[in-house]
C-alpha positions as CSV (number, residue, x, y, z in Angstrom):
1,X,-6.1,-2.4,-9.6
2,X,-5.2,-1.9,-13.2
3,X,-4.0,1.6,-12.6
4,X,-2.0,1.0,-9.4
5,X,-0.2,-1.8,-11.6
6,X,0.0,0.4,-14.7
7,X,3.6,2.0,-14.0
8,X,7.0,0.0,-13.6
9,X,7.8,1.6,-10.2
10,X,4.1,0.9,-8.8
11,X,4.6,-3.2,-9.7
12,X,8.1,-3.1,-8.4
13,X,7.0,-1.2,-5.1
14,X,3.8,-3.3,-4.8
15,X,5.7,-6.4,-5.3
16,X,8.2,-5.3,-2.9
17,X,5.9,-5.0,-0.3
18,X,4.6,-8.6,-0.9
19,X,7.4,-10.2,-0.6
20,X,8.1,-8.3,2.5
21,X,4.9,-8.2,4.2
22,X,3.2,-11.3,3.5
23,X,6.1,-13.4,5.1
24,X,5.8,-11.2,8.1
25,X,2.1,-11.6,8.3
26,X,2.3,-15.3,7.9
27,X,4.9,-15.7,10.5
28,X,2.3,-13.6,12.7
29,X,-0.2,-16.0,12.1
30,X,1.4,-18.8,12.9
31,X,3.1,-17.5,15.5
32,X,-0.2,-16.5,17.1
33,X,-1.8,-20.0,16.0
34,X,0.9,-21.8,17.9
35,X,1.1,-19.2,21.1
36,X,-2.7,-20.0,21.3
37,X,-2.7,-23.8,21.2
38,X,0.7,-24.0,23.7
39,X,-1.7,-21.9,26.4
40,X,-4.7,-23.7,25.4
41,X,-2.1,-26.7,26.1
42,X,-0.6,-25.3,29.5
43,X,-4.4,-24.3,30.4
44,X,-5.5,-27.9,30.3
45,X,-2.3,-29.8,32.1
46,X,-2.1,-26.7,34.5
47,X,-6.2,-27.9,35.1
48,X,-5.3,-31.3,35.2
49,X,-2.4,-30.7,37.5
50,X,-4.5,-28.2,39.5
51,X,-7.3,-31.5,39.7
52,X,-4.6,-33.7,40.9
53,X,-3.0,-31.5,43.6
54,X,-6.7,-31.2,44.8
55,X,-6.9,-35.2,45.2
56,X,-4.0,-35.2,46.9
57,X,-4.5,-32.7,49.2
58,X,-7.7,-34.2,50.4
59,X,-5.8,-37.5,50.5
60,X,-3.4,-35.7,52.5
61,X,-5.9,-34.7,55.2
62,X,-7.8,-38.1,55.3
63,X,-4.4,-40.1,55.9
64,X,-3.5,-37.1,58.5
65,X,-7.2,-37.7,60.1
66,X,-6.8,-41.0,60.5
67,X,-3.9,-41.3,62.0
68,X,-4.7,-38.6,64.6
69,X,-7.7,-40.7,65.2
70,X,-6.0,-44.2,65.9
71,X,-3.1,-41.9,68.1
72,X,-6.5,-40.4,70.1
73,X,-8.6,-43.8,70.4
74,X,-5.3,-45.2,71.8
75,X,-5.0,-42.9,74.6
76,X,-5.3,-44.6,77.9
77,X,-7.7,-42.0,79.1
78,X,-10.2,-41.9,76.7
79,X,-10.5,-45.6,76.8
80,X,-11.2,-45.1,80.7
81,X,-13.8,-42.7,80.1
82,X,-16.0,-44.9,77.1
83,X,-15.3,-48.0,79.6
84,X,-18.3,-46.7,81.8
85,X,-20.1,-45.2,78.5
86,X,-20.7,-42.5,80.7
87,X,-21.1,-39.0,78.6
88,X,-20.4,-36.1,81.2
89,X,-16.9,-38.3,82.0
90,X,-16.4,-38.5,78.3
91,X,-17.0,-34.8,76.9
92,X,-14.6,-32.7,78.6
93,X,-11.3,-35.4,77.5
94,X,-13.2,-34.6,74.0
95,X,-13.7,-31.4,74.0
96,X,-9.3,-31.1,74.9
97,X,-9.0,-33.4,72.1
98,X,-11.0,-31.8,69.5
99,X,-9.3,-28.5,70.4
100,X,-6.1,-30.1,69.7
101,X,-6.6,-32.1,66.7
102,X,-8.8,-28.9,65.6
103,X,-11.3,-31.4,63.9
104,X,-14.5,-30.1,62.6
105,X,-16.5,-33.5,63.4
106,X,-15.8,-35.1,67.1
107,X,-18.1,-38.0,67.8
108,X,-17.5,-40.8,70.9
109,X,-19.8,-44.0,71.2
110,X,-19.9,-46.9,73.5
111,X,-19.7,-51.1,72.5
112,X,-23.7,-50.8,71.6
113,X,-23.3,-47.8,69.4
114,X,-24.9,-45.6,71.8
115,X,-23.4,-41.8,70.8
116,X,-21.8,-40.1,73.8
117,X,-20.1,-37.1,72.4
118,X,-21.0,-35.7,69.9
119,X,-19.2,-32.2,68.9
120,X,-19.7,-30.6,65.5
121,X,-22.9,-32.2,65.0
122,X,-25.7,-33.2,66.0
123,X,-24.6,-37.7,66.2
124,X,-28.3,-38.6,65.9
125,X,-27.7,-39.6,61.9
126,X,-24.4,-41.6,63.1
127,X,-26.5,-43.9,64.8
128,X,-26.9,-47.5,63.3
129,X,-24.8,-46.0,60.4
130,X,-22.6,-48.6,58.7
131,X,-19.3,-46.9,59.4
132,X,-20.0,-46.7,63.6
133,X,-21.2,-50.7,63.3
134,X,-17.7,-51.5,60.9
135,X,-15.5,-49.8,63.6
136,X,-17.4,-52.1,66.3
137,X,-16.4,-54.8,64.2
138,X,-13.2,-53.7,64.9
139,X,-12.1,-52.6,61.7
140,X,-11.7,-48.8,60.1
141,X,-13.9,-46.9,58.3
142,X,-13.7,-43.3,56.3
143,X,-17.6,-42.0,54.8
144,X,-19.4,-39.2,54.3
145,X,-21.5,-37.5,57.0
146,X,-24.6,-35.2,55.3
147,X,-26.3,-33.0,57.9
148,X,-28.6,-30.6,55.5
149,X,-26.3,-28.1,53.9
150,X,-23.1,-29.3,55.6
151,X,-20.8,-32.4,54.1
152,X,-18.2,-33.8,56.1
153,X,-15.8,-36.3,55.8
154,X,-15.0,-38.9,58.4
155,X,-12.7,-41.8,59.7
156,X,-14.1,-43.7,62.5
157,X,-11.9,-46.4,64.1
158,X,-12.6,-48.7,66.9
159,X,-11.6,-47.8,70.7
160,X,-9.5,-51.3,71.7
161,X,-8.4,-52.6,74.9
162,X,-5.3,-54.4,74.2
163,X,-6.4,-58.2,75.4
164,X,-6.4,-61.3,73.4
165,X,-8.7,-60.9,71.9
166,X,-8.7,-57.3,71.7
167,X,-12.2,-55.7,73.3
168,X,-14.4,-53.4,71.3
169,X,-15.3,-50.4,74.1
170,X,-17.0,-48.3,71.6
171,X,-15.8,-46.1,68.6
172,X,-14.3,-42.6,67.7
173,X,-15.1,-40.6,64.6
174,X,-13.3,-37.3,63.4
175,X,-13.9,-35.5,60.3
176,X,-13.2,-32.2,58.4
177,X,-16.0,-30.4,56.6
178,X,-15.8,-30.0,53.2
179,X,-17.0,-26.2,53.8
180,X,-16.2,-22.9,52.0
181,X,-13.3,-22.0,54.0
182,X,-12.2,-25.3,53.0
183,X,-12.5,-24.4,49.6
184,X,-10.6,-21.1,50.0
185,X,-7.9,-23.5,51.0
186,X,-8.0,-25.3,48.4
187,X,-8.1,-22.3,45.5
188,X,-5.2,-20.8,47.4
189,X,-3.3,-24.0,46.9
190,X,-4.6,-24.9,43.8
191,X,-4.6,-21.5,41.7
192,X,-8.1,-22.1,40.8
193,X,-11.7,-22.2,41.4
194,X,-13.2,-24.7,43.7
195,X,-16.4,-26.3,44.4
196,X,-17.4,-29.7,46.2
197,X,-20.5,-31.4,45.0
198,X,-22.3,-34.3,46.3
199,X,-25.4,-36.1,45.7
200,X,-26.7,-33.3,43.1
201,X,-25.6,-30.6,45.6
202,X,-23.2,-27.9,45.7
203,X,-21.7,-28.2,48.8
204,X,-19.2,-25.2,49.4
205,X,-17.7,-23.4,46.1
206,X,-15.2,-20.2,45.8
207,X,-17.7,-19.0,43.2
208,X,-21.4,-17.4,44.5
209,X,-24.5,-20.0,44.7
210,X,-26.0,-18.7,41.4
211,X,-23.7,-20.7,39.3
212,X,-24.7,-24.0,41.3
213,X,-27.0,-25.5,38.1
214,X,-24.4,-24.8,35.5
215,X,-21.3,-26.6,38.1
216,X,-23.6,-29.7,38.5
217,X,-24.2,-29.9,35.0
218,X,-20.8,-30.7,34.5
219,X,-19.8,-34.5,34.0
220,X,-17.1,-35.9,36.1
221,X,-14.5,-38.0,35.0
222,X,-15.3,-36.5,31.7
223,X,-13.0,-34.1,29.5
224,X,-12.2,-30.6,30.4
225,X,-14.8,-28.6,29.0
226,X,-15.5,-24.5,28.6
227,X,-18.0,-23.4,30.8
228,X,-18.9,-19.6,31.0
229,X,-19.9,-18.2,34.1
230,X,-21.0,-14.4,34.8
231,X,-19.5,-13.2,31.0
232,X,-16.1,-15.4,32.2
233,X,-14.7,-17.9,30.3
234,X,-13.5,-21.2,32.0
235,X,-11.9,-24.3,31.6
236,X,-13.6,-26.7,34.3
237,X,-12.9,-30.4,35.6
238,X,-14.6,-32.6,37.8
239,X,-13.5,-35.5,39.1
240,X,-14.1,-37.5,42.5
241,X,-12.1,-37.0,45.4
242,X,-12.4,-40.6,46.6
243,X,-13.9,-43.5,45.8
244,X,-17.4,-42.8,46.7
245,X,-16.6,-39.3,48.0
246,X,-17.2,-35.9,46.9
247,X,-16.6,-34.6,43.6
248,X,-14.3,-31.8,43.6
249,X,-14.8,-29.2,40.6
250,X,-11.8,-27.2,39.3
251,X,-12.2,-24.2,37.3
252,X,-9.4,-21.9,35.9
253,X,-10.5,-18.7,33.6
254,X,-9.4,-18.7,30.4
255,X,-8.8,-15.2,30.6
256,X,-6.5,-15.4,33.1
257,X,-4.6,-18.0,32.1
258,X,-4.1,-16.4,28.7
259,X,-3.9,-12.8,29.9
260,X,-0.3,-13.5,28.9
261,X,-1.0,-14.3,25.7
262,X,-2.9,-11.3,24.9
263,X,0.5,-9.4,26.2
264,X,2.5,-11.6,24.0
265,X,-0.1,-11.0,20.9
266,X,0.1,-7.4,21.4
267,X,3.8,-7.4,21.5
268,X,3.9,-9.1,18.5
269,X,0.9,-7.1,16.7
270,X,3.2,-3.9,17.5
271,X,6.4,-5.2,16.2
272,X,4.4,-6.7,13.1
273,X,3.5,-3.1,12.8
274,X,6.4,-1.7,12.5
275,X,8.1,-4.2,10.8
276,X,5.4,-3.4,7.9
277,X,5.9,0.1,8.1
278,X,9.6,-0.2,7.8
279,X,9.1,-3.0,4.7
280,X,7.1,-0.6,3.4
281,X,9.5,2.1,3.1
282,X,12.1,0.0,2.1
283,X,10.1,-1.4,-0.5
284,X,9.3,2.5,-1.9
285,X,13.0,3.3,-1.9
286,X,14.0,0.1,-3.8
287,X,11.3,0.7,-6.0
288,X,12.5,4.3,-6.6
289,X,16.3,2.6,-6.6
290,X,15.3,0.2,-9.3
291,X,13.2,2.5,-11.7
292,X,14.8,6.1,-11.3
293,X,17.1,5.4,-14.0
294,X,14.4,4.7,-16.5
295,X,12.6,8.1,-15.1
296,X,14.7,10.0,-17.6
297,X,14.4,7.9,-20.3
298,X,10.5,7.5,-19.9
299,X,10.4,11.7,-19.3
300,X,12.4,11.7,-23.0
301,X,10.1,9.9,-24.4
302,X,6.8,11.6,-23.6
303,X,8.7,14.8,-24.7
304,X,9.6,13.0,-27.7
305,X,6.0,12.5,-28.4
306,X,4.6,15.0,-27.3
307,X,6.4,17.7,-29.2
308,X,8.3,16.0,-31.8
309,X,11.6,17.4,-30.5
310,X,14.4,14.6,-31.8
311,X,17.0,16.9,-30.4
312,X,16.2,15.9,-26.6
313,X,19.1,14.1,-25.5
314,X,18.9,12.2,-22.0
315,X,22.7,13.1,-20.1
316,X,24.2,10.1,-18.9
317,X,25.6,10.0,-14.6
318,X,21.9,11.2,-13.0
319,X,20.8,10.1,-9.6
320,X,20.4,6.0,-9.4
321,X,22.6,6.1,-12.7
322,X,23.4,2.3,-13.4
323,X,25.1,-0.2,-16.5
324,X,21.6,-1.0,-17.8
325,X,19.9,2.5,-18.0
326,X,23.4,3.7,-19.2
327,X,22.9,1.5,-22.3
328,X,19.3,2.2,-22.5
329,X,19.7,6.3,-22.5
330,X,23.1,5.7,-24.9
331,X,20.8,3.3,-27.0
332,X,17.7,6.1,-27.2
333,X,20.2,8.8,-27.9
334,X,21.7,7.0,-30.7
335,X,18.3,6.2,-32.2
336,X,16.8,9.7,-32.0
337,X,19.9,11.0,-33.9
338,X,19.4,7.7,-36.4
339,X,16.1,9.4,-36.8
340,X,17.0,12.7,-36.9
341,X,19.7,11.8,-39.9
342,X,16.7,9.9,-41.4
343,X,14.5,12.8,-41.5
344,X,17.2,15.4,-43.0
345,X,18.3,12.9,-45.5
346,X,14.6,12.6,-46.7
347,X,14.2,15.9,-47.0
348,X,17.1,16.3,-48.8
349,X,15.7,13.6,-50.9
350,X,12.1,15.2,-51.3
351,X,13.4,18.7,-52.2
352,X,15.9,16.9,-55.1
353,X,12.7,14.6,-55.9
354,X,10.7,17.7,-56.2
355,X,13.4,19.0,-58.4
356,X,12.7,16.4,-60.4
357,X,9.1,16.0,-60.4
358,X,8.5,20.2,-61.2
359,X,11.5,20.3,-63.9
360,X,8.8,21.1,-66.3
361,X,7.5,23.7,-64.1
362,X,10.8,25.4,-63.4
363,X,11.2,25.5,-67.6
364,X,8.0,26.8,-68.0
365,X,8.5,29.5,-65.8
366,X,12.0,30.3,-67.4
367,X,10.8,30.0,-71.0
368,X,8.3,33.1,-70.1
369,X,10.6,35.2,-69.1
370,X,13.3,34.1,-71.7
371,X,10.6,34.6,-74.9
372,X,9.9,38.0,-73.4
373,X,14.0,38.6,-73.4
374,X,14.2,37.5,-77.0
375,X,11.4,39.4,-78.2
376,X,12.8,42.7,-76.6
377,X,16.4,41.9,-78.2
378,X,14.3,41.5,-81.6
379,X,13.0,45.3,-80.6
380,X,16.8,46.9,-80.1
381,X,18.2,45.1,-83.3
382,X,15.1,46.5,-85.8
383,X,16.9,49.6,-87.6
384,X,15.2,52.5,-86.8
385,X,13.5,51.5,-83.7
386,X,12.6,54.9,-81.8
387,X,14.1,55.9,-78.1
388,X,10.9,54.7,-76.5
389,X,10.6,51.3,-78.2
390,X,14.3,51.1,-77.1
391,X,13.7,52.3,-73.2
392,X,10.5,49.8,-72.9
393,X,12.5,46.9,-74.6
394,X,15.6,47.9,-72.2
395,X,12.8,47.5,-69.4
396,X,11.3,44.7,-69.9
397,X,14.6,43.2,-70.3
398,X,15.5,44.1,-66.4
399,X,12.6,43.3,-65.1
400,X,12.6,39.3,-66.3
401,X,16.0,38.9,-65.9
402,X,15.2,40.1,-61.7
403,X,12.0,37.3,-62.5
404,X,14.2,34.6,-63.4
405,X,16.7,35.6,-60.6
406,X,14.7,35.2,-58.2
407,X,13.0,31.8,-59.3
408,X,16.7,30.4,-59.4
409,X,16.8,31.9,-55.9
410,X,13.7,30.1,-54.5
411,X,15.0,27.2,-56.2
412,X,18.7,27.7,-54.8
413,X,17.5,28.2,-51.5
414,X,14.8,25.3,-51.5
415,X,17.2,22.5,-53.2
416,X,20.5,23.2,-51.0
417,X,20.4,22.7,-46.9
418,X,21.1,26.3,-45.6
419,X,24.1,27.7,-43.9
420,X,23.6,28.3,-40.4
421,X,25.1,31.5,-38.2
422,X,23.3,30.4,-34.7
423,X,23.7,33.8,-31.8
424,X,22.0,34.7,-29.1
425,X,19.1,36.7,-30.6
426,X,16.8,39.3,-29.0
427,X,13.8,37.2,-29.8
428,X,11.5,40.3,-29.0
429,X,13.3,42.4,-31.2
430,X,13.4,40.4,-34.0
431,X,9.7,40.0,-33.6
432,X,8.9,43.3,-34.6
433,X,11.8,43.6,-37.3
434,X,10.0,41.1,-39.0
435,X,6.1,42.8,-38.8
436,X,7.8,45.8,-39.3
437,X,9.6,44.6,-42.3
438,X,5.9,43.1,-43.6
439,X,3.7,46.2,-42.6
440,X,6.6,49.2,-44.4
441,X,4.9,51.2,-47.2
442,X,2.3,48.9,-47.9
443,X,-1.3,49.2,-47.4
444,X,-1.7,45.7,-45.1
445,X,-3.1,45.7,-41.7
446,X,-0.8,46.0,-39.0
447,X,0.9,43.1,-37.2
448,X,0.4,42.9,-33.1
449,X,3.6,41.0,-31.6
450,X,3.2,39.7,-28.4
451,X,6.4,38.2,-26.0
452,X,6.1,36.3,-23.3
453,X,8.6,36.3,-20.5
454,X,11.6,33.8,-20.2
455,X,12.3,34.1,-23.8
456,X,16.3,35.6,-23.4
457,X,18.9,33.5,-24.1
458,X,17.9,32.5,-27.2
459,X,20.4,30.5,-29.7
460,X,19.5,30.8,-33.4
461,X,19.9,32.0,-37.2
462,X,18.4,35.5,-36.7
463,X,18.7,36.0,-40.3
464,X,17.2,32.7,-41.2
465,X,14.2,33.2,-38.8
466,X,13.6,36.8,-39.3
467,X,13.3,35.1,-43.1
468,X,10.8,32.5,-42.4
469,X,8.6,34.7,-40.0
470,X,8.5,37.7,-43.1
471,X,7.0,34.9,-45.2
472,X,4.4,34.1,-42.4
473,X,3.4,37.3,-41.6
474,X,3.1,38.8,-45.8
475,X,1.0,35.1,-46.3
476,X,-0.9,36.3,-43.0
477,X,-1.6,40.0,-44.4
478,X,-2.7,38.8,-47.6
479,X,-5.2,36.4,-46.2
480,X,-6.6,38.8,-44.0
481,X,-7.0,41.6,-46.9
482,X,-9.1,39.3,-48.5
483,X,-10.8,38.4,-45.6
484,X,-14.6,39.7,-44.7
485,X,-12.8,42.4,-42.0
486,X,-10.1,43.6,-44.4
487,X,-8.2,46.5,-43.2
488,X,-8.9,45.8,-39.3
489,X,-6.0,44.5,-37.4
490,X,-5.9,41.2,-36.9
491,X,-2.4,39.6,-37.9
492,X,-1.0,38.6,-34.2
493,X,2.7,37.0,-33.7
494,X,3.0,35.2,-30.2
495,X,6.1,34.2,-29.1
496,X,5.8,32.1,-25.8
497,X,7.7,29.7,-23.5
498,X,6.6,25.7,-24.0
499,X,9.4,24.2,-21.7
500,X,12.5,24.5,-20.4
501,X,14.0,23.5,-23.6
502,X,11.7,24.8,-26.2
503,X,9.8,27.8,-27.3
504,X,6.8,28.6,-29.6
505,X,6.4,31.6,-32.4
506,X,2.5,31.2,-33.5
507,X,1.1,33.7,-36.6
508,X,-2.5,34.1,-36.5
509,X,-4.9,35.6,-38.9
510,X,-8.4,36.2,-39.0
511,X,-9.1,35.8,-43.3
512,X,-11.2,33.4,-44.7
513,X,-9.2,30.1,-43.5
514,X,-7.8,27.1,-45.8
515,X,-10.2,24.3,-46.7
516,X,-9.4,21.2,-45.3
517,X,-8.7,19.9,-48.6
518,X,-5.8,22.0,-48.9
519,X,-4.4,22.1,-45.4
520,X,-2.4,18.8,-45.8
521,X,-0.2,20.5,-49.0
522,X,0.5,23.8,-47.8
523,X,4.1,23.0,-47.3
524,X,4.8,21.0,-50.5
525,X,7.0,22.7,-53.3
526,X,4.9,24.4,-56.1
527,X,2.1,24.4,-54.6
528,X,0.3,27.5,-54.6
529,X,-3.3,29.0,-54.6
530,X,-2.1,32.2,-56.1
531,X,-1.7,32.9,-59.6
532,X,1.3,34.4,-59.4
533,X,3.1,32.6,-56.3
534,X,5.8,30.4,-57.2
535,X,4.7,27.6,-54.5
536,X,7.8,27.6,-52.9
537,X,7.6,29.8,-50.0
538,X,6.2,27.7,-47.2
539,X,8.5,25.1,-48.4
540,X,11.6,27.0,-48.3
541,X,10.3,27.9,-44.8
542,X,9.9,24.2,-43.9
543,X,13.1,23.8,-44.6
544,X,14.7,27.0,-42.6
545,X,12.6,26.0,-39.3
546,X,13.9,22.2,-39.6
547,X,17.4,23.5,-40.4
548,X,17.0,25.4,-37.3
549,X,16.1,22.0,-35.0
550,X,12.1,23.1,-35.1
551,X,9.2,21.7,-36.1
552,X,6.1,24.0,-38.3
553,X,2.5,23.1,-38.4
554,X,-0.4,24.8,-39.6
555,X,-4.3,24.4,-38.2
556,X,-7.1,26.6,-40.0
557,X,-10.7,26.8,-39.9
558,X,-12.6,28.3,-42.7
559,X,-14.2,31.6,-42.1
560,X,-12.1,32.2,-39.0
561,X,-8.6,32.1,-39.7
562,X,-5.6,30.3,-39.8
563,X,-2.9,29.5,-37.4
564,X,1.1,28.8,-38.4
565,X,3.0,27.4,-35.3
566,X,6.4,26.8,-35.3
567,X,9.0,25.2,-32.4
568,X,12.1,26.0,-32.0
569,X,14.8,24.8,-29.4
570,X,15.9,27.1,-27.1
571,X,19.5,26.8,-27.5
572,X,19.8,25.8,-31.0
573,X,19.9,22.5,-32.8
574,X,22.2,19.9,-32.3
575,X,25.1,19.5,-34.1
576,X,24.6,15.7,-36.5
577,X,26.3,13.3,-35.3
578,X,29.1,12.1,-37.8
């Protein structure tokens, strides 16, 4: 998690997507939270409803029963027939009326209860019941008629001759069977499962017998509950129908009823989906928006410190350019040449402290050379002095005045910055000018020069490099003549391509290395392992390659060899600013 939140752009893009997604996956939630509890909601009033529409439907049909059995026990010719209580008179008149009425349950008895017709059942069990004796009392009754699997439900009203007071001839009882067509009827009504129970008995159901124990285990008048039946879930009721009646239970599948729910969840899963995709993508393009500004600034500054280069300038109007990276890139522009300045200005002031601090040296090496001077002069003045006193006096003479030249040179060329002449230079070519300029009529190993490609279009001093690499290379010839292979090639100058911007000249020699104590003070004026170097050579090259925008490094190991590097810009250095 570090890592991923290690860059600018990553936290940007990662907070991007936060903000965008988690709002979108919250709203999901709770959109899905309240979709589920409004169908849970509208599963249970739809039961409830479904419940009620059940009660009233068997209302419905009781009312409709009863009144179709007042209208029949009124009829002038079924009174005649129960006068006589004679049951072949009586069963064809009920036979007609059941087929009209189409009543499940027919039944006919005379004033002692005695059951004359009896059509849809057997009339044995109505016998001495309590609803046959009410009607005889002359009032109405509705009950339930149980004849082994079958449960019906029945009026019985009394058949009246109209006298005062009225006289009881006997009683009529229809009734509808609470069956599984009956049930049908109510499921296609309803929109839901069925099933009538009575006395711990499942009567008739829309739903096969095997699920009879679970259905009477239900508790009516109770709360809906979930039941699950066959790997279904359901929401089930149970209530009574009537007062003493059956008990109707209702069962609608959750499934179902919240198929569209699961449609409504997908929809919104999909467009969720996409809405994170898109927030995604957003997010990555505002993240690259906000921090491909600083891309260029950040890229500057690895190749700052990576190579050193204080000449890397980052352009201003690149892609996302804005008012704030604008000031940053002005701001690290103006630093780097605040540095740069720094870093010419102190070696200006180290070469003129160095002055300073090897004054003595610098007389010391000028006294030599002028005692030698004087003591020739002394030689041409004696009277008498022969032709060869003369010539080797005359000689000496030449050859420290060209000494002491050439220290005031070395310290000409190390105290004041040089004068620039920057060309395009043939970088190969000047390459082997130089090893060909160290290797001439001298008994030093030769020098192997190797170019890479992508090295034209160079912008430099040629002069002033051509200088610094003779240096390089003569240090490099020495080292290896005094190496344990002396006389075997081994001096190698590599030129090569770094980066677009930069290139790389590296002299390698295979002598007897620098200790480690030393490394660190190659490049300070005077210093010198030989006893005749003046110890300003690698300085004055120090200050030709940083004159010339570059950088110069040495790395050695003792016993192997030592490496100079030096980087150079590929189009020259940049001009101070004022």
């Amino acid at each position: 998690m570090t890592r991923l939140l290690a860059s600018l752009r990553s936290r940007v893009f990662v907070g991007s997507v936060a903000l965008a997604v988690l709002p979108i996956l919250g709203a999901l939630h709770v959109v899905s939270r309240r979709a589920a509890g409004r169908a849970e909601e509208e599963l249970s009033r739809g039961l409830s409803e479904a419940v009620a529409l059940a009660h009233r439907h068997h209302q419905t049909r009781l009312e409709t029963l009863r009144e179709r059995a007042r209208l029949v026990a009124d009829l002038p010719k079924l009174k005649a027939a129960v006068a006589p209580a004679d049951p072949p008179t009586v069963e064809p008149l009920a036979r007609d009326y059941r087929e009209r009425i189409k009543a499940d349950l027919f039944v006919v008895t005379d004033r002692t209860g005695r059951v004359l017709v009896a059509l849809g059942a057997k009339g044995s069990g109505l016998v001495g019941s309590g609803a046959v004796a009410s009607a005889l009392a002359g009032r109405e009754e509705q009950s339930l008629y149980r004849e082994g699997d079958r449960l019906l439900q029945m009026v019985t009203v009394p058949v009246l001759i109209d006298a005062t007071p009225p006289e009881v001839l006997g009683t009529l009882s229809l009734g509808f069977a609470l069956d599984d067509a009956l049930a049908l009827q109510f499921r296609a009504l309803t929109g839901s499962e069925i099933a009538f129970a009575d006395e711990g008995r499942i009567h008739a159901s829309t739903l096969t017998r095997t699920y009879e124990p679970s259905l009477l285990a239900l508790d009516a008048g109770a709360l809906p509950s979930s039941i699950v039946l066959g790997g279904t879930d359901y929401l089930a009721l149970a209530r009574p129908l009537a007062s003493g009646g059956p008990t109707a239970v209702v069962l609608r599948s959750r499934e179902e009823s919240l198929r569209f729910l699961r449609t409504v969840q997908t929809a919104l899963t999909g467009a969720a989906a996409v809405a994170v995709v898109v927030a995604v993508l957003l997010s990555y393009a505002v993240a690259r928006t906000v921090t491909r500004p600083l891309a260029a600034v950040t890229d500057a500054m690895k190749e700052l410190a990576t190579t050193g280069d204080l000449t890397r300038k980052i352009p201003p109007g690149g892609p996302g350019d804005d008012e704030d990276a604008r000031l940053l890139a002005h701001t690290f522009n103006t630093l780097t040449e605040a540095i740069a300045r720094f870093q010419r200005e102190a070696a200006l002031r180290e070469r003129l402290s160095a002055l300073g601090r090897f004054s003595t040296v610098i007389a010391h090496e000028v006294r030599n050379p002028l005692m030698i001077i004087r003591a020739s002069l002394r030689t041409l003045r004696r009277p008498g002095a022969g032709a060869d006193e003369i010539s080797e006096a005359a000689s000496d003479i030449d050859h420290e005045v060209s000494r002491l030249d050439r220290i005031v040179g070395d310290v000409l060329d190390f105290a004041r910055p040089p004068r620039l002449v920057l060309a395009g230079v043939d970088l190969a070519g000047l390459c082997r000018e130089a090893a060909l300029a160290v290797a001439g009529g001298e008994d030093r190993p030769g020098v192997a020069v190797e170019v890479g490609d992508g090295l034209e279009g160079v912008v430099t001093d040629a002069e002033r490099l051509r200088t610094v690499l003779v240096n390089l290379l003569a240090n490099a010839c020495e080292a290896r003549g005094e190496g344990p292979d002396a006389g075997r090639p081994g001096v190698e100058l590599v030129a090569f391509r770094m980066t677009p911007d930069r290139f790389a000249l590296a002299v390698r020699d295979r002598g007897p290395g620098i200790d480690p104590e030393t490394l660190p003070h190659v490049f300070e004026p005077y210093f010198t392992t030989k006893r005749t170097g003046s110890g300003l050579g690698l300085a004055i090259a120090k200050n030709l390659v940083e004159a010339l925008g570059g950088t110069i490094g040495a790395s050695s190991r003792p016993g192997e060899g030592t490496e100079m590097r030096i980087e150079l810009p590929v189009r020259g250095p940049v001009e101070p600013s004022p």
